[in-house]
DRENDO-1510 file (C-alpha; in Angstrom, 1 decimal, always signed):
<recs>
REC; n; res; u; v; w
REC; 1; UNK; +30.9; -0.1; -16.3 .
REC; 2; UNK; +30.5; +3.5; -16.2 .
REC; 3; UNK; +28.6; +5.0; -13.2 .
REC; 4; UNK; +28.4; +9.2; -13.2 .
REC; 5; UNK; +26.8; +11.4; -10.7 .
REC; 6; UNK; +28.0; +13.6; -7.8 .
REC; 7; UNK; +24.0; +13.2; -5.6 .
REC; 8; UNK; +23.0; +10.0; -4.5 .
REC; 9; UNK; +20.1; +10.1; -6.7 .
REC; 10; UNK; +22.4; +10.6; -9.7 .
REC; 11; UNK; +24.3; +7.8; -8.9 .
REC; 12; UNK; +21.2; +5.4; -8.7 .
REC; 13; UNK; +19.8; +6.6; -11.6 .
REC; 14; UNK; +23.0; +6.2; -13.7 .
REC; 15; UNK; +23.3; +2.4; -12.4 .
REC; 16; UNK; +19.8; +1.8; -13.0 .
REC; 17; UNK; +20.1; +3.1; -16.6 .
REC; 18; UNK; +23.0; +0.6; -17.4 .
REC; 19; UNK; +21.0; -2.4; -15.7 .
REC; 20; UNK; +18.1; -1.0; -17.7 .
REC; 21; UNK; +20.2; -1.0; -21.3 .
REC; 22; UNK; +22.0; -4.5; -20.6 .
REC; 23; UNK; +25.4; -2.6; -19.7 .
REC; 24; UNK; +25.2; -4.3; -16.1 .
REC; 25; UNK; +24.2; -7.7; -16.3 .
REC; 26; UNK; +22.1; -9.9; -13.8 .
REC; 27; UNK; +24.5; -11.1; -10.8 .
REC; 28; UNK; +27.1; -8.2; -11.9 .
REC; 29; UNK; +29.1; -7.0; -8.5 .
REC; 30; UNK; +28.6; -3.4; -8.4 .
REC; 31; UNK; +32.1; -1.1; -6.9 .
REC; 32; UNK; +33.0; -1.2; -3.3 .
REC; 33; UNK; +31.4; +2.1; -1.6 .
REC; 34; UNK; +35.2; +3.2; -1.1 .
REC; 35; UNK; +36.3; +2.7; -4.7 .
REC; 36; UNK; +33.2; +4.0; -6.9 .
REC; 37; UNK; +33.3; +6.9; -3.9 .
REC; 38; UNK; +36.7; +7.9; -4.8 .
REC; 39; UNK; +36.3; +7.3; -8.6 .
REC; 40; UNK; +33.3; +9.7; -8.6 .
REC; 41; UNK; +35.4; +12.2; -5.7 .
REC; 42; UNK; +32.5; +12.1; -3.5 .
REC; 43; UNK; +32.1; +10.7; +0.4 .
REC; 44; UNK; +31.6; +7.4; +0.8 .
REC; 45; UNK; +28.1; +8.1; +2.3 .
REC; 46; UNK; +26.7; +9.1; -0.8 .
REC; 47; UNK; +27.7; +6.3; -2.4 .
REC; 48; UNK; +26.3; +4.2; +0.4 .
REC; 49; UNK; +22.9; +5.8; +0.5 .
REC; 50; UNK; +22.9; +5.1; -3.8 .
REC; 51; UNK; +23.0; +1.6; -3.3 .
REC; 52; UNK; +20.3; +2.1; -0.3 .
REC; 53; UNK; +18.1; +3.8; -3.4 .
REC; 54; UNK; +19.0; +0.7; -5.3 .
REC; 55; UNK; +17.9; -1.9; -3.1 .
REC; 56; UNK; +14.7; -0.6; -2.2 .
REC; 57; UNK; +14.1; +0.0; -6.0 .
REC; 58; UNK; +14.2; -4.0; -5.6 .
REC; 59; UNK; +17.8; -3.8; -8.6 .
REC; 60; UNK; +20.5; -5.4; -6.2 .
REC; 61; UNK; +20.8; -7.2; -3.3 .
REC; 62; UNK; +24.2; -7.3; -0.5 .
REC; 63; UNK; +25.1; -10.4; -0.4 .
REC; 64; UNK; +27.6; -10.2; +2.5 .
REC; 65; UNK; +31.4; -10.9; +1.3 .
REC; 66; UNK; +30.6; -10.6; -2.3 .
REC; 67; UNK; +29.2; -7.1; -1.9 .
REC; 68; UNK; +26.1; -5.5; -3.4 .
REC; 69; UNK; +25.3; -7.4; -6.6 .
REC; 70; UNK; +22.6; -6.7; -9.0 .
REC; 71; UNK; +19.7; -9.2; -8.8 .
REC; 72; UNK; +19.5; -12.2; -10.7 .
REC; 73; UNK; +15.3; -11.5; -11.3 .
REC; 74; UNK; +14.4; -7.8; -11.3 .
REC; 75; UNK; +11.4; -6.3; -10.0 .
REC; 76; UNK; +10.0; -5.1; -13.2 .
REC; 77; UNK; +10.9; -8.7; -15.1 .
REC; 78; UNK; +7.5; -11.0; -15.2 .
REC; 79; UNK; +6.7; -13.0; -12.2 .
REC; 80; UNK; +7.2; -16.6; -14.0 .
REC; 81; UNK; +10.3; -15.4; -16.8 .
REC; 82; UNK; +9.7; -19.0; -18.1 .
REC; 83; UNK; +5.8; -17.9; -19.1 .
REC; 84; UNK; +7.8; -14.8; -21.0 .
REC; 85; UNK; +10.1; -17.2; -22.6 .
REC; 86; UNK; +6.8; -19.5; -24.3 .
REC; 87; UNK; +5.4; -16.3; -25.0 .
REC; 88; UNK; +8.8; -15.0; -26.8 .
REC; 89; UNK; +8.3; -18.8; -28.7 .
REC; 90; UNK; +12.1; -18.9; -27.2 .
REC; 91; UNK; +11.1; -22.8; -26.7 .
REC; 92; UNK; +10.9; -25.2; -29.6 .
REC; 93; UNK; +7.9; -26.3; -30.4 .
REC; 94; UNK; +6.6; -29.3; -29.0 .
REC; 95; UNK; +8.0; -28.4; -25.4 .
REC; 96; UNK; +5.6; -29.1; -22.6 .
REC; 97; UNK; +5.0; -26.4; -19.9 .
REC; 98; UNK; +6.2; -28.1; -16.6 .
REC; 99; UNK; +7.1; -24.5; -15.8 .
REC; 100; UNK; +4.8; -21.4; -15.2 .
REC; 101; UNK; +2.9; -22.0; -12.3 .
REC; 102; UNK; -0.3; -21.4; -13.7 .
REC; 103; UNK; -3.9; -23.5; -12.9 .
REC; 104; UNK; -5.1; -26.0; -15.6 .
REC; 105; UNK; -7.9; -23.9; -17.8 .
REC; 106; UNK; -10.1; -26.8; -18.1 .
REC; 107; UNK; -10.6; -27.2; -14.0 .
REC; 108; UNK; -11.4; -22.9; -14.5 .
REC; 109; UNK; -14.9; -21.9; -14.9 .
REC; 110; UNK; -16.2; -19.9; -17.5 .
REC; 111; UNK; -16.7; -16.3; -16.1 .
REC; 112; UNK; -19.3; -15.1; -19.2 .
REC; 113; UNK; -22.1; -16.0; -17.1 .
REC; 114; UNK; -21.0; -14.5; -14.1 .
REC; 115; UNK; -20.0; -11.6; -15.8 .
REC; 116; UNK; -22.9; -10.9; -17.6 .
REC; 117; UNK; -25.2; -12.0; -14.3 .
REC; 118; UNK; -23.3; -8.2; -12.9 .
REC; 119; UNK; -24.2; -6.5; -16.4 .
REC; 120; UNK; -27.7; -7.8; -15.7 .
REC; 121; UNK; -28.1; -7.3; -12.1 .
REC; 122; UNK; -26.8; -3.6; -12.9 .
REC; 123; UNK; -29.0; -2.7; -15.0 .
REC; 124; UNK; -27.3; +0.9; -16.0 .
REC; 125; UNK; -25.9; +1.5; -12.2 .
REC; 126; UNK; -22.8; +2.5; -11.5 .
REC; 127; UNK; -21.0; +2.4; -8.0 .
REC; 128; UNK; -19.2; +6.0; -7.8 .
REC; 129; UNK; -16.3; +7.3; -5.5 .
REC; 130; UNK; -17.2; +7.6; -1.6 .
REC; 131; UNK; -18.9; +4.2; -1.8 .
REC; 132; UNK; -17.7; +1.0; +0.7 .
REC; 133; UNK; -14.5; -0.5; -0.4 .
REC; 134; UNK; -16.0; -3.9; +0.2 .
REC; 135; UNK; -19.6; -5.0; -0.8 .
REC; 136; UNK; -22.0; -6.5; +1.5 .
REC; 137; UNK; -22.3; -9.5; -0.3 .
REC; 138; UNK; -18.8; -10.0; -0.9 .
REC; 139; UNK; -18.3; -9.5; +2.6 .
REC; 140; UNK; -21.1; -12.3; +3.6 .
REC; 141; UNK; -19.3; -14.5; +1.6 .
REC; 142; UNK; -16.1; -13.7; +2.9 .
REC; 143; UNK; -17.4; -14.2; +6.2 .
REC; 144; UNK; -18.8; -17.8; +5.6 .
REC; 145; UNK; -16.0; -18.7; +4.0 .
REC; 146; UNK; -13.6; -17.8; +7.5 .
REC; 147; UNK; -15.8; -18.4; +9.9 .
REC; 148; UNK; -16.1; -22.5; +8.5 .
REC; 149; UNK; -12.2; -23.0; +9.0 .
REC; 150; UNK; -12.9; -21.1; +12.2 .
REC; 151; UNK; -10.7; -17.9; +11.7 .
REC; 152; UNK; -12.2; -14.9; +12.7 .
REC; 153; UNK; -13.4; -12.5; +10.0 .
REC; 154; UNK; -14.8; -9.3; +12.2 .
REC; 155; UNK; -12.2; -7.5; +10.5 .
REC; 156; UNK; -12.3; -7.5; +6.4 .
REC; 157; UNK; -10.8; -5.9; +3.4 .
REC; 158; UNK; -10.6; -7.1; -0.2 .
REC; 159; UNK; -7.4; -6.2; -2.5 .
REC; 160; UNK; -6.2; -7.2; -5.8 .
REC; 161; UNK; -5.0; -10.7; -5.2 .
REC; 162; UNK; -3.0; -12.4; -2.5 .
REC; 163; UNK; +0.4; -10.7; -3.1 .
REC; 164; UNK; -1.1; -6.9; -3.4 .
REC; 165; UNK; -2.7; -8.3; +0.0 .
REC; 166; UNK; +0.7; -9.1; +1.2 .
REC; 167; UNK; +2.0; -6.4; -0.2 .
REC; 168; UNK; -0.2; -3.9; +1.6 .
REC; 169; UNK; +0.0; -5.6; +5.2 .
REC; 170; UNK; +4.0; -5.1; +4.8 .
REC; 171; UNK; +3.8; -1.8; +3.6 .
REC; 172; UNK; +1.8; -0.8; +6.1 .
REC; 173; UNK; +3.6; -2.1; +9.3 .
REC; 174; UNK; +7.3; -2.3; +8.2 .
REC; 175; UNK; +10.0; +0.3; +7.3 .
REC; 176; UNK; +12.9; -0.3; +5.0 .
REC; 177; UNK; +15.4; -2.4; +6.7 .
REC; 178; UNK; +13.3; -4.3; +9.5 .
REC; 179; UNK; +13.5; -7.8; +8.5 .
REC; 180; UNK; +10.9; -10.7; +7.6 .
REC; 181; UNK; +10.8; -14.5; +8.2 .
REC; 182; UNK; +10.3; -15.9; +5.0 .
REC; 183; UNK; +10.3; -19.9; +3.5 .
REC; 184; UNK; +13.4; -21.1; +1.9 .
REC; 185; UNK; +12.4; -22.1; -0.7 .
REC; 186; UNK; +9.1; -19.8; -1.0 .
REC; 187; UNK; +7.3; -17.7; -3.1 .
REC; 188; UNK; +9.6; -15.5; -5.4 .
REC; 189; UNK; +7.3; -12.9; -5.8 .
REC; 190; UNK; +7.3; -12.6; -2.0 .
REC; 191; UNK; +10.7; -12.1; -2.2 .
REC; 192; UNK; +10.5; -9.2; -5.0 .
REC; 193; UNK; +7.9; -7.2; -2.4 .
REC; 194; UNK; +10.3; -7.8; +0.3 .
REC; 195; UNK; +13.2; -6.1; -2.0 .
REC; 196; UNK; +11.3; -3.4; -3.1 .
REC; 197; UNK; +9.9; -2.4; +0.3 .
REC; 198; UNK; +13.8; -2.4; +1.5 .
REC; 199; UNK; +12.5; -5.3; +3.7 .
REC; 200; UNK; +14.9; -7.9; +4.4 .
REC; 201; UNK; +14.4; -11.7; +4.3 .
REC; 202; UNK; +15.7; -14.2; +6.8 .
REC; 203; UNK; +14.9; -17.9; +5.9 .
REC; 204; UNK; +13.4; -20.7; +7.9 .
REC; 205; UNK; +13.9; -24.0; +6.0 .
REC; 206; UNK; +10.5; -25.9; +5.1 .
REC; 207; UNK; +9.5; -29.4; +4.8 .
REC; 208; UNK; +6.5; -31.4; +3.8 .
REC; 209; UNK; +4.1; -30.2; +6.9 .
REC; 210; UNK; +5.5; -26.4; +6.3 .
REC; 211; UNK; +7.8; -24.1; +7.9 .
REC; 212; UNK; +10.1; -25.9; +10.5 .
REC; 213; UNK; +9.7; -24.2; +14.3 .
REC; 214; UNK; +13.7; -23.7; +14.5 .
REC; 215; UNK; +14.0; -22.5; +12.0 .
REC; 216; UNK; +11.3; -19.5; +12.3 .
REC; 217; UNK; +12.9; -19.6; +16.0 .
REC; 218; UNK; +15.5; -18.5; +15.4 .
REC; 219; UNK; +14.9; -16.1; +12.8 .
REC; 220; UNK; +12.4; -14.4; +15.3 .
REC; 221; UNK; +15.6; -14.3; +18.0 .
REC; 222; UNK; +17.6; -12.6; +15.3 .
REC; 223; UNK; +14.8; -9.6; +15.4 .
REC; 224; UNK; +13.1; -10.1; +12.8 .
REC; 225; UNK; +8.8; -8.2; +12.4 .
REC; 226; UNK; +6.9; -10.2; +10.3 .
REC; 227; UNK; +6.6; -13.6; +9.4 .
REC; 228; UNK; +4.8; -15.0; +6.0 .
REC; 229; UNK; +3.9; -18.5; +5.8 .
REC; 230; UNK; +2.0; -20.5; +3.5 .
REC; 231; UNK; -0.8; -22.6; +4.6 .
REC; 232; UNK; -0.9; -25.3; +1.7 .
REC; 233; UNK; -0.1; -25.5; -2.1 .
REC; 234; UNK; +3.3; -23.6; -0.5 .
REC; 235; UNK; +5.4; -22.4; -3.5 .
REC; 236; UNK; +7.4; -24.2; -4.7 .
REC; 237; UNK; +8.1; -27.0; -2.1 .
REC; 238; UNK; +4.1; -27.9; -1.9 .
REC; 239; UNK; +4.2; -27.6; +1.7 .
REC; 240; UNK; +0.6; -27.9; +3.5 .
REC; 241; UNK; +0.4; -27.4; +7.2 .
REC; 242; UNK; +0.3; -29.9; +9.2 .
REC; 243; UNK; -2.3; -29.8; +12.5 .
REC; 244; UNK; +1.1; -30.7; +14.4 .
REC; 245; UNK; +3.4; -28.3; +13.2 .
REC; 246; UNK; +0.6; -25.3; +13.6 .
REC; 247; UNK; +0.9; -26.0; +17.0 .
REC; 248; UNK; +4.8; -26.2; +16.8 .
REC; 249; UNK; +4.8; -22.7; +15.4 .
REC; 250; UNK; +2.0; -21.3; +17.6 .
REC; 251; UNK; +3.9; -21.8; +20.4 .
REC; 252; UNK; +7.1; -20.5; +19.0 .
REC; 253; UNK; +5.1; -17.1; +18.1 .
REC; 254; UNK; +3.4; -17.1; +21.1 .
REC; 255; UNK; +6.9; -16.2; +22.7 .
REC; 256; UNK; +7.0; -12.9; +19.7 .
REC; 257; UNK; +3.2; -11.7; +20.1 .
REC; 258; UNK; +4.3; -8.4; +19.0 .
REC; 259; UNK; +5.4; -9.6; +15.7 .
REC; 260; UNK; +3.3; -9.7; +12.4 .
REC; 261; UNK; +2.2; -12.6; +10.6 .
REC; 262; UNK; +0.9; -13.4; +7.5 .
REC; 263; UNK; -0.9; -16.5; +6.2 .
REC; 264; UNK; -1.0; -17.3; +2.6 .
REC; 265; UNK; -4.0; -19.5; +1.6 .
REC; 266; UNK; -4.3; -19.2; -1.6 .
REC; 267; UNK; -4.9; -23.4; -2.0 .
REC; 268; UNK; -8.8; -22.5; -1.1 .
REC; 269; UNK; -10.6; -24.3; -3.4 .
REC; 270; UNK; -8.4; -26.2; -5.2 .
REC; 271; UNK; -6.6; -28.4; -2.6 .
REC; 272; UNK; -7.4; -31.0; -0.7 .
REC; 273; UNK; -5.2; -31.1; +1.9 .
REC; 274; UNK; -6.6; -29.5; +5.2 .
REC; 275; UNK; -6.9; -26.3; +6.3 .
REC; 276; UNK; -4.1; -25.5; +9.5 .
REC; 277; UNK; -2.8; -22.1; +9.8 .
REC; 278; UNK; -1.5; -19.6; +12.0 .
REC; 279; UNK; -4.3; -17.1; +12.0 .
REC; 280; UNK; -4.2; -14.8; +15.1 .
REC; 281; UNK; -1.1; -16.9; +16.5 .
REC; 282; UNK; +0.0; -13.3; +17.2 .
REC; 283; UNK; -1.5; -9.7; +18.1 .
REC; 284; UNK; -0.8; -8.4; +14.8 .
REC; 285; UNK; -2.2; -11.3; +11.8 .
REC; 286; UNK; -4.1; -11.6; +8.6 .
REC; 287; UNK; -5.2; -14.2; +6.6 .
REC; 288; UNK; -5.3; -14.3; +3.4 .
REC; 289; UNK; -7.2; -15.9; +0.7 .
REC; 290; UNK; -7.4; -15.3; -3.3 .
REC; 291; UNK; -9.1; -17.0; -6.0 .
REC; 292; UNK; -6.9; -17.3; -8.6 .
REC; 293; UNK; -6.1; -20.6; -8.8 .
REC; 294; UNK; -9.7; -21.2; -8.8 .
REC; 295; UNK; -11.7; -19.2; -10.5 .
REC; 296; UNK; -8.5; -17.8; -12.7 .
REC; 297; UNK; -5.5; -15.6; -12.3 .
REC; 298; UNK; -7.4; -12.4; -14.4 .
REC; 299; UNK; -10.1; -12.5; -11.3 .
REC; 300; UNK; -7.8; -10.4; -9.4 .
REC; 301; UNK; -9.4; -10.6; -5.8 .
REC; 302; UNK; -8.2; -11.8; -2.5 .
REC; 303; UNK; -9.9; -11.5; +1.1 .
REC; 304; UNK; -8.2; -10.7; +3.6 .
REC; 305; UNK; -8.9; -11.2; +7.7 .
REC; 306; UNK; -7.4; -9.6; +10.4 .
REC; 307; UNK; -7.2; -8.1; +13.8 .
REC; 308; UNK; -8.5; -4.4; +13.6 .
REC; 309; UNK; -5.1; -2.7; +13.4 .
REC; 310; UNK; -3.9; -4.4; +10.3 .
REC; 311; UNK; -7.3; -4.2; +8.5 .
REC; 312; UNK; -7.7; -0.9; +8.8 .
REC; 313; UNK; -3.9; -0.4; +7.8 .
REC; 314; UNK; -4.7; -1.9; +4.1 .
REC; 315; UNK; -8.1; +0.1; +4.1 .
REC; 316; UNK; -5.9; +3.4; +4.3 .
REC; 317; UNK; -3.1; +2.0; +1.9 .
REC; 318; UNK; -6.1; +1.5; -0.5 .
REC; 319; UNK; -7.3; +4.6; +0.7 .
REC; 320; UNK; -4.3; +6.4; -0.4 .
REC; 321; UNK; -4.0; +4.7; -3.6 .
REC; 322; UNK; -6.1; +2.8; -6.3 .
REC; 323; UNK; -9.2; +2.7; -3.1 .
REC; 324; UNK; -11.3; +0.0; -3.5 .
REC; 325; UNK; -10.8; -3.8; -5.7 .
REC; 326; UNK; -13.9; -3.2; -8.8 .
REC; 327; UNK; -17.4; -4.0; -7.5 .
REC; 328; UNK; -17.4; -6.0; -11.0 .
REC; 329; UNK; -14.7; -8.3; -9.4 .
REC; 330; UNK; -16.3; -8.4; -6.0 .
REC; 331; UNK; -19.6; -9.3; -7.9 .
REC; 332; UNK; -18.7; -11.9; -10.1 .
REC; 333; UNK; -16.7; -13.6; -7.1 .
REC; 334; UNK; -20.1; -13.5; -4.9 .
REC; 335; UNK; -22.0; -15.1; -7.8 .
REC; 336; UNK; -19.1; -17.6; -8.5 .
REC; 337; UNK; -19.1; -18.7; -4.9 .
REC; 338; UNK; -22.9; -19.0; -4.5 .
REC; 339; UNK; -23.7; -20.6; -7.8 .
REC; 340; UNK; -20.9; -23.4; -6.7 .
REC; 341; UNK; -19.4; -22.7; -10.6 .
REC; 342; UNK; -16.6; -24.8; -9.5 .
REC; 343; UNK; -16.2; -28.8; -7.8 .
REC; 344; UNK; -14.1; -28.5; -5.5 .
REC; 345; UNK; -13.8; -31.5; -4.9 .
REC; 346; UNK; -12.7; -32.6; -8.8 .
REC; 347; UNK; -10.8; -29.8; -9.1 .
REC; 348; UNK; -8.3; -30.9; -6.1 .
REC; 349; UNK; -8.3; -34.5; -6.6 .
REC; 350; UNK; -7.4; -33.6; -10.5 .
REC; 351; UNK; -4.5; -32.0; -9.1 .
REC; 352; UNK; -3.7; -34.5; -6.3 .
REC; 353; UNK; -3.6; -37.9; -8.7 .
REC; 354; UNK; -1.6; -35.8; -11.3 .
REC; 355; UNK; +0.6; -34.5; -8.1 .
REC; 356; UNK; +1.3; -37.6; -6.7 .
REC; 357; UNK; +1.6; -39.9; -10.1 .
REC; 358; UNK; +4.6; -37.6; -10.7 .
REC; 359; UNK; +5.9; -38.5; -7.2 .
REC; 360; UNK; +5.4; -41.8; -7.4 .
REC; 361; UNK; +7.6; -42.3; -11.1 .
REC; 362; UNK; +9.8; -40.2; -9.7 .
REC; 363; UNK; +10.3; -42.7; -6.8 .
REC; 364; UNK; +10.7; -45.2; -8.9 .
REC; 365; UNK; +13.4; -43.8; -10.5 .
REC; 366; UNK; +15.2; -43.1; -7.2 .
REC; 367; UNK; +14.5; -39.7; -7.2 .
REC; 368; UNK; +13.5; -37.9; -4.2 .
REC; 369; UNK; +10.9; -35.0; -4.4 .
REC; 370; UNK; +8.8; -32.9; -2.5 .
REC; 371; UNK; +4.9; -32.3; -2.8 .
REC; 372; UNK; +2.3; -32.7; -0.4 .
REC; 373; UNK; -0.6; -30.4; -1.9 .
REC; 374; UNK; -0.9; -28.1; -4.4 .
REC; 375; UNK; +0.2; -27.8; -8.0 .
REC; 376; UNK; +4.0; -27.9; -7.6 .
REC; 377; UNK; +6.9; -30.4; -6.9 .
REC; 378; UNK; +10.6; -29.4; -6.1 .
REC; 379; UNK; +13.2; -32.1; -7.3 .
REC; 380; UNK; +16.4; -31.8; -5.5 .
REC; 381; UNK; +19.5; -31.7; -8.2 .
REC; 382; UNK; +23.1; -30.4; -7.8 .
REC; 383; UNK; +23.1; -28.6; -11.0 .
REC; 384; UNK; +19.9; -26.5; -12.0 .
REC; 385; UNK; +21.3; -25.4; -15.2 .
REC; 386; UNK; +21.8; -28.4; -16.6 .
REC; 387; UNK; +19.3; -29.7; -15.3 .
REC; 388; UNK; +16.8; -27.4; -17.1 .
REC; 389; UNK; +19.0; -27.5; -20.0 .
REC; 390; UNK; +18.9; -31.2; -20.3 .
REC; 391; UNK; +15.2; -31.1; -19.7 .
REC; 392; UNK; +14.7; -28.7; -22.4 .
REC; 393; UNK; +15.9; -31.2; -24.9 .
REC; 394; UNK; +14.1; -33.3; -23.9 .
REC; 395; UNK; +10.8; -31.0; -24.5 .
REC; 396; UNK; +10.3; -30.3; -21.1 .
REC; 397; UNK; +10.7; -26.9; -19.4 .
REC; 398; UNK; +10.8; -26.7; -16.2 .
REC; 399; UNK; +11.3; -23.8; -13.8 .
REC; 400; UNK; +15.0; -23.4; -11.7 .
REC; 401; UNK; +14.9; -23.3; -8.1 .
REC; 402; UNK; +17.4; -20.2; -7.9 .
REC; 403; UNK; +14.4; -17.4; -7.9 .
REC; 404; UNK; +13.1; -19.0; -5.0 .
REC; 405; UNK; +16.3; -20.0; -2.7 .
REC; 406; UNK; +18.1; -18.0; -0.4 .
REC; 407; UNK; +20.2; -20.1; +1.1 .
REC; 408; UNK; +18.3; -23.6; +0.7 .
REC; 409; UNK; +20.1; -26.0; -1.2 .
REC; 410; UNK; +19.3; -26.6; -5.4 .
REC; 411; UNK; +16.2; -28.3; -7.3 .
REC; 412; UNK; +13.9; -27.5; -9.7 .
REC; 413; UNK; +10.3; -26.7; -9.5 .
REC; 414; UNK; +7.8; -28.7; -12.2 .
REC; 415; UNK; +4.4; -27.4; -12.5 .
REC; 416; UNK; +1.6; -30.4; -13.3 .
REC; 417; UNK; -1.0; -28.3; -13.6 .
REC; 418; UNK; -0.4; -28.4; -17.6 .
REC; 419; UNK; +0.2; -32.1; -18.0 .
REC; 420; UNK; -1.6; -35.0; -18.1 .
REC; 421; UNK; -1.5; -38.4; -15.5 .
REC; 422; UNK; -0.7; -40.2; -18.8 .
REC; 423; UNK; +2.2; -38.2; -19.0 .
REC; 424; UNK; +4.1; -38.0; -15.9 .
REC; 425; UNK; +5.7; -41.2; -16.3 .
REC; 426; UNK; +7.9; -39.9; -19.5 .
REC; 427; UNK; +8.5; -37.0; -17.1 .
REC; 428; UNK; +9.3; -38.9; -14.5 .
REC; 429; UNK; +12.2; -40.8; -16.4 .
REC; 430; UNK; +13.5; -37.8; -18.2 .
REC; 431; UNK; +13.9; -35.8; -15.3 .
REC; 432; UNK; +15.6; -38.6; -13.4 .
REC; 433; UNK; +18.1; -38.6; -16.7 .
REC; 434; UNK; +18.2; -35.3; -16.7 .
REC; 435; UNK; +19.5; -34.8; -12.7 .
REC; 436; UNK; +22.1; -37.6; -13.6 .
REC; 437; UNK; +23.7; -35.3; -16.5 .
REC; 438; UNK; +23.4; -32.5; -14.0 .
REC; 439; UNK; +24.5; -34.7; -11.0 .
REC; 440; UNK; +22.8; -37.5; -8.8 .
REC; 441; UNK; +19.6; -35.7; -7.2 .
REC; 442; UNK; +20.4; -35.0; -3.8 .
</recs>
């Protein structure tokens, strides 16, 4: 590979051009510090603080012994690659989606009539700079909806989905190499804010009833600021928090109250799994709560609760930057909420008996898998590549569990939000062959 530049920046830039044109290839090792610094005669420092540009640019990662390696799912790639792949019409037709994470359209409203309920209510006005970044209304609702799980909500903001949320609160209270507690396996896109804010992610294993206390222990002992954790629906493991193990990790946090945490409940609405969470477990804590899977990925709106600190942190990140989440947005949610556009109810127990038929074929297949709530179960396989590979010939594609492991053992994640109950048996059997051409399931 050919890396120029005597400056830092022209160093960084050069690698990020070849990774950008193919020349460096996802997983690529880049040179020691020592060698590419001698190769280029400058001091290994400026070398070093290259691959410190790199990193927070969210392009490679250290991986201890193997050195700094380019990343295997770059920041500015698409959140699910498999949703680029159908797009790209990559897979054969006839493949089923088991794959992009996405909520089944026909448990979405419609949003016309809400939409055109803010046209109407308008009538020719037009909210204009200086205004409050979050509407009374919205803010009601926002209330009402907190204060019935009994979180407190004195302390609101609104941003453009969950992970801007996240994104914010992190921004806002870490610096570039403080570290996070994170799920393993969790969220991949929690991973690629964590990457690009220079933020570093320590893993805590997860099971059914959510993040396991030891392992969030002793993450915390290793120093790390901030902890995200997913209340239900978790991503890709289907994790929901149990009412014991929110007490198990209150009282781990309650020896940390200086650290940050973050809930991720973005399973309002469309699971039915209780609500547990670790809302003001600590000083510093938000809540947060989107509506995509709800009410549709394009309504991109989340609410966030907090204590004041933290709020007021986001307000002046938005402040700083696009301001306020549209008033259209903010609207239509309020009338969504109010009108009840959307049973509950159905919607989760759609999802559950889908969920669960999977699980259940699956068992009877001796295959072990994961998913308590949500739209997602993680299969345990030795070989994820041929899994997937053997899956996709079978018309299946599912998603493979490497962009969201750290150091958690394989699996796949398979997304029922697409399928039918009528279908999960098939499923069931071909993944079951499948994770015998890849090895047994573990």
């Amino acid at each position: 590979m050919a890396i120029t530049g005597r400056r830092s920046n022209e160093i960084a830039d050069s690698v990020e051009r070849a990774i950008a044109d193919g020349d460096i290839g996802a997983g690529a090792a880049l040179p020691p510090i020592r060698d590419l610094a001698g190769e280029l005669g400058v001091n290994p420092n400026t070398v070093a603080a290259a691959y410190r540009m790199l990193r927070e640019r969210g392009l490679v990662e250290t991986a201890g012994r193997r050195g700094t390696r380019v990343r295997t799912h770059p920041l500015g790639a698409p959140r699910e690659t498999e949703a680029a792949v159908f797009a790209s019409g990559a897979v054969p037709p006839g493949t089923r989606d088991a794959a992009t994470g996405n909520p089944d359209p026909r448990l979405l409203p419609d949003l016309s009539a809400a939409l055109a309920a803010v046209a109407r209510d308008r009538a020719g006005r037009h909210p204009l700079y200086g205004e409050p970044p979050l509407l009374q209304r919205t803010a009601e609702a926002a209330r009402e909806i907190f204060a019935s799980d009994g979180v407190p909500a004195e302390r609101l903001a609104a941003t453009s989905g969950a992970l801007d949320g996240i994104d914010l609160v992190l921004r806002s209270s870490l610096r570039p190499g403080d570290a996070a507690v994170v799920e393993d396996p969790g969220w991949s896109s929690t991973l690629h804010v964590l990457a690009a804010l220079g933020v570093r992610p320590v893993p805590a294993g997860v099971d059914d009833e959510g993040m396991l206390p030891e392992g969030l222990s002793a993450a915390l002992r290793r120093g790390a600021r901030a902890v995200v954790a997913t209340d239900r629906a978790q991503n890709p493991f289907g994790a929901a928090l149990s009412r014991r193990r929110s007490v198990q990790l209150r009282a781990v946090l309650a020896q940390h109250p200086d650290v940050l945490t973050i809930d991720d409940d973005h399973g309002i609405g469309f699971v039915g799994a209780p609500f547990h969470s670790l809302a003001d477990a600590t000083q510093r804590w938000v809540l947060v709560r989107s509506v995509a899977k709800t009410y549709g990925p394009d309504l991109r709106l989340a609410v966030l609760a907090g204590d004041p600190v933290t709020i007021e942190r986001v307000r002046a990140q938005q402040q700083a930057g696009p301001g306020w989440v549209s008033t259209v947005l903010q609207e239509a949610f309020t009338g969504l909420w109010r009108s009840d556009a959307v049973d509950f109810a159905r919607t989760a127990r759609s999802y559950d008996e889908r969920r669960d038929a999977l699980l259940a074929h699956l068992a009877r297949h001796g295959v072990a898998a994961q998913g308590r709530s949500g739209v997602n179960v993680w299969v345990p396989v030795d070989d994820e590549a041929a899994t997937v590979t053997a899956l996709h010939t079978r018309g299946w594609a599912v998603a493979p569990g490497r962009r969201f492991r750290i150091e958690s053992p394989p699996g796949i994640r398979v997304t029922i939000s697409a399928l039918d109950t009528e279908e999960t048996p098939g499923l069931a059997a071909d993944i079951a062959a499948a994770a015998r051409a890849g090895g047994p399931p573990v």
